[in-house]
C-alpha positions as a Python dict, from the first residue, in 0.01 Angstrom:
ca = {
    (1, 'X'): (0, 0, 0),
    (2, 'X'): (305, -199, 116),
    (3, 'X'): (587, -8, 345),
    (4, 'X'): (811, -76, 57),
    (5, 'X'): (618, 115, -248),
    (6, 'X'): (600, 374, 10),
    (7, 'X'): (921, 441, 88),
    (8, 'X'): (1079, 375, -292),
    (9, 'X'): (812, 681, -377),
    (10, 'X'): (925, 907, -114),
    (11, 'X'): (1308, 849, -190),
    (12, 'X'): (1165, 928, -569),
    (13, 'X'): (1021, 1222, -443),
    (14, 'X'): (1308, 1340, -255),
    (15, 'X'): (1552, 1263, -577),
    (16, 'X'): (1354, 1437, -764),
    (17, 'X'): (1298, 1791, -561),
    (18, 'X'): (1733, 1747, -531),
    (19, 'X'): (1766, 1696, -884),
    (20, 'X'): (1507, 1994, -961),
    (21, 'X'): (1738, 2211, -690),
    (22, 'X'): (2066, 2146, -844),
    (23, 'X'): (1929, 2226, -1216),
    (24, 'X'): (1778, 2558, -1084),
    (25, 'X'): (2175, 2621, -865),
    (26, 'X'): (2352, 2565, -1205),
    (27, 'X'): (2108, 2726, -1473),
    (28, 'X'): (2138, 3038, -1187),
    (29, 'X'): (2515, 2998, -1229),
    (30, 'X'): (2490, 3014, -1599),
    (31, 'X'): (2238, 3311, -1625),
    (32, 'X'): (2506, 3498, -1389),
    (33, 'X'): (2825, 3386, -1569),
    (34, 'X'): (2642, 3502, -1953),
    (35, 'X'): (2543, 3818, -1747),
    (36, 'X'): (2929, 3927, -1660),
    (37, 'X'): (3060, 3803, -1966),
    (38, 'X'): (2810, 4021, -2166),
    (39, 'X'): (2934, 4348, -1936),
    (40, 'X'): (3244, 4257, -2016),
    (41, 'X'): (3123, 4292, -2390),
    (42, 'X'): (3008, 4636, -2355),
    (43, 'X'): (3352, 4746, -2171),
    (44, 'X'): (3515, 4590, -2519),
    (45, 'X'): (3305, 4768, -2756),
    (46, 'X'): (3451, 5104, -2569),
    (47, 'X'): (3809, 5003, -2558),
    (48, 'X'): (3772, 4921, -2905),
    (49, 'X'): (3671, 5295, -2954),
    (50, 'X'): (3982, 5415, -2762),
    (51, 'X'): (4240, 5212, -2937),
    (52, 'X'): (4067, 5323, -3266),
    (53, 'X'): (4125, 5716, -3139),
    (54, 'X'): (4489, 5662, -3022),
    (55, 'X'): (4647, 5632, -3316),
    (56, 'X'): (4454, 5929, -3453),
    (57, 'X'): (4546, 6175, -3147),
    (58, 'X'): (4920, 6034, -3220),
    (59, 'X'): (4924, 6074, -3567),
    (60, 'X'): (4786, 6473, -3538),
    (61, 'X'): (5022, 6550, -3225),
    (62, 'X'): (5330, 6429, -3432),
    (63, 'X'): (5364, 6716, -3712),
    (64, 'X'): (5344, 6921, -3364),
    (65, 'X'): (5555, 6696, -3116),
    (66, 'X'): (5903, 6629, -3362),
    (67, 'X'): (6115, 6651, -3039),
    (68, 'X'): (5868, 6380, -2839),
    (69, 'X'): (5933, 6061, -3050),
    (70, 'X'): (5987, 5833, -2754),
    (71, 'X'): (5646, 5960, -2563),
    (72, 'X'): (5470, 5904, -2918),
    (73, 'X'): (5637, 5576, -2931),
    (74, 'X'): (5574, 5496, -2573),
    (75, 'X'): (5199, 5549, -2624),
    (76, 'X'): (5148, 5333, -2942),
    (77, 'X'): (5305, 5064, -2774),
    (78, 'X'): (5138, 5107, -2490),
    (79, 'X'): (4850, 5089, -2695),
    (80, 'X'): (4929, 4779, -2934),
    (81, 'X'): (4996, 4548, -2571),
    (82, 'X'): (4660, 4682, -2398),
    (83, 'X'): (4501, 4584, -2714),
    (84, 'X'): (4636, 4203, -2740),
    (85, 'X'): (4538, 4164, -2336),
    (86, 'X'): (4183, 4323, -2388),
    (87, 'X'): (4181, 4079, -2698),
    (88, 'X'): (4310, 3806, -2513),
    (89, 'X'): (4042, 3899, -2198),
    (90, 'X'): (3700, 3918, -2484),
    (91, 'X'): (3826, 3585, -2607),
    (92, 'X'): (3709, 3476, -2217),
    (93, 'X'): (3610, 3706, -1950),
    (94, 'X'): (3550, 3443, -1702),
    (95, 'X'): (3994, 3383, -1745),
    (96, 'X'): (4078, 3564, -1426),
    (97, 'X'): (4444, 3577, -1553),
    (98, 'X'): (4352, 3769, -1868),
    (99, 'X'): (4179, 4023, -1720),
    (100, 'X'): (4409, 4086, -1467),
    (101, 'X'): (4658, 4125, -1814),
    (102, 'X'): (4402, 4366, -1919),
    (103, 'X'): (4418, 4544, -1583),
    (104, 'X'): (4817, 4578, -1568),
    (105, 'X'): (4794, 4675, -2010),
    (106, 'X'): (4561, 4949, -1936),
    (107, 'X'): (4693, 5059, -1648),
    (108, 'X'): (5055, 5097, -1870),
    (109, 'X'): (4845, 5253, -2140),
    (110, 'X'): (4672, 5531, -1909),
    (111, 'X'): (5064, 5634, -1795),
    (112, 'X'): (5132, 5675, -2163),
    (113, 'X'): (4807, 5860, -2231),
    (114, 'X'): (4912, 6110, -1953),
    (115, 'X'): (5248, 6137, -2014),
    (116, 'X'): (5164, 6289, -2356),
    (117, 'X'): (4899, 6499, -2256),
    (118, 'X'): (5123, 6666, -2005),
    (119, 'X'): (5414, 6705, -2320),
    (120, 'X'): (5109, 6849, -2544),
    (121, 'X'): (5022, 7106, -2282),
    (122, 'X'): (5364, 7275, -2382),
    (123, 'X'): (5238, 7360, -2691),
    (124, 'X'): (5032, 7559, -2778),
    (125, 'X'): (4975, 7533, -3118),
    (126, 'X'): (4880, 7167, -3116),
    (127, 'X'): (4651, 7275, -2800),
    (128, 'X'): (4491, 7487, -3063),
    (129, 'X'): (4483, 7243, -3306),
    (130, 'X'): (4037, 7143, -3435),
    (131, 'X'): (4164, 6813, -3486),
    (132, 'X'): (4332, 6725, -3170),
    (133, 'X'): (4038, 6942, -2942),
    (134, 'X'): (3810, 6695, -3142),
    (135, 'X'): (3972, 6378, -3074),
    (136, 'X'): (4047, 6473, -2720),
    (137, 'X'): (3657, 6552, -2680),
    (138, 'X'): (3570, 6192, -2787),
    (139, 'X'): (3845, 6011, -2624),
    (140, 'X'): (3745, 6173, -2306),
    (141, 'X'): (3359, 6067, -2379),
    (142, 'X'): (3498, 5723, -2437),
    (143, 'X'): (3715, 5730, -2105),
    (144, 'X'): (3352, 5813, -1920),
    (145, 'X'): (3199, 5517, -2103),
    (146, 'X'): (3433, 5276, -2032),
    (147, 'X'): (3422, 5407, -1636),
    (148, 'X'): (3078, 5306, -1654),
    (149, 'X'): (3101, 5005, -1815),
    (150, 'X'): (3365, 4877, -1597),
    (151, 'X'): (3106, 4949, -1289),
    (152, 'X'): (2801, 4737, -1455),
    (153, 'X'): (3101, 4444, -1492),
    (154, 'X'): (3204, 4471, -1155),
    (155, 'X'): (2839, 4502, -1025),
    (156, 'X'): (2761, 4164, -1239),
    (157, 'X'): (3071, 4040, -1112),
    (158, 'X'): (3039, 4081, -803),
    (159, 'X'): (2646, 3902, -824),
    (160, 'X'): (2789, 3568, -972),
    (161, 'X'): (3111, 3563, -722),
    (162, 'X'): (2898, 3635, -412),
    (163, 'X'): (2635, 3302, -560),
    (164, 'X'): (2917, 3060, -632),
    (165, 'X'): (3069, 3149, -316),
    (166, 'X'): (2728, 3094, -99),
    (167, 'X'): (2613, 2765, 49),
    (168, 'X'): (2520, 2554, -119),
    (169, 'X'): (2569, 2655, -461),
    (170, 'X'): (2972, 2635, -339),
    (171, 'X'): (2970, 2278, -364),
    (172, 'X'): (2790, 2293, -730),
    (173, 'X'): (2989, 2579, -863),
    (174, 'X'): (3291, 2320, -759),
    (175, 'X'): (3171, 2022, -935),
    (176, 'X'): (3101, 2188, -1220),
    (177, 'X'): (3397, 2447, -1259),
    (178, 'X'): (3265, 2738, -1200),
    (179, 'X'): (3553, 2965, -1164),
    (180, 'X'): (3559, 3306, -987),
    (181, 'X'): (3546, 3561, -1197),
    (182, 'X'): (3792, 3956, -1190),
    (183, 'X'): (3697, 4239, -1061),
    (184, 'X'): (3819, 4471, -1366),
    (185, 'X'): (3977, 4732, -1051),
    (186, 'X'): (4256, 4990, -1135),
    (187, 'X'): (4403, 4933, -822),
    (188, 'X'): (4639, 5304, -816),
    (189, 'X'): (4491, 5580, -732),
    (190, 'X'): (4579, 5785, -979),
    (191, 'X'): (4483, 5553, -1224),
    (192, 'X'): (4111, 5543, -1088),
    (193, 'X'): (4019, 5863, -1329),
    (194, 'X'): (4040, 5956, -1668),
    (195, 'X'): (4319, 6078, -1838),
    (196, 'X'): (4318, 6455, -1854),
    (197, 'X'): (4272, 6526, -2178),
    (198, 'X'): (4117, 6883, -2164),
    (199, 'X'): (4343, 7169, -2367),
    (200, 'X'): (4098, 7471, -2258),
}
């Protein structure tokens, strides 16, 4: 065999284990992208749930709260904006900028949520109310369930971020516009739990 067929079938050889590499880098980068982009799914389908209850829990504390128009206010806007962000951020999780919109909504929207739970404490009869303990109950279940969606998000999140940074999958995840991905973080402390909602 000639030096030259040789050589031309190692340099094949070699193109072909790189080639092989670099499919196996960016279908990895794909599997991890779909992966965080479908936790970001199941976050949605829960703060779906709690925008649905919001206007429910407004609509039953209002015969009670007459004197509390701008808190009721307050918390259906807050509610309408966190909705167009978290529609805006399902449209594409992998937009840094919209989840980060998301963050800031929700972060509004939790102030709001508190706010009137701390006005409904002062009365008692709504407290009372079967109607507001029940929606309280499942917006509280909700809360839990989007906490723990959040963490599968960030935990896929943090996978796919932590490959496209990595050598060399950095230089593919470059070329092919791979972007980072958010961390979906509530970044004040108080913000980091669940509304209290109890009225035991």
């Amino acid at each position: 065999m000639a030096p030259l067929l040789i050589a031309l079938i190692v340099l094949a050889g070699l193109a072909l284990v790189a080639g092989l590499f670099v499919a196996g880098k960016y279908n990895s980068l794909i599997a991890l992208r779909n992966r965080f982009k479908n936790a970001y799914a199941q976050i949605d389908v829960q703060l779906k749930r709690r925008y649905d209850l919001i206007p429910n829990l407004v609509e039953t504390a209002k015969g009670y709260l007459k004197h509390e128009r701008e808190t009721l206010e307050a918390v259906i806007k807050a509610r309408n904006v966190a909705y167009a962000a978290s529609q805006a951020a399902a449209t594409n999780p992998g937009d840094a900028a919209a989840v980060r919109g998301l963050m800031s909504a929700e972060t509004g929207l939790v102030g709001a949520m508190s706010r009137l739970m701390v006005v409904a404490e002062q009365y008692p009869d709504l407290k009372a109310n079967q109607n507001m303990m029940q929606l309280t109950e499942e917006l509280t279940s909700t809360e839990n369930k989007v906490s723990f969606a959040r963490q599968g998000y960030n935990d896929s999140v943090m996978v796919y971020n932590t490959q496209r940074e990595s050598f060399p999958t950095n230089i593919l995840a470059g070329m092919f516009n791979f972007a980072p991905a958010e961390l979906f973080v509530i970044d004040q402390p108080e913000q980091r739990d669940a509304p209290k909602v109890s009225f035991s």
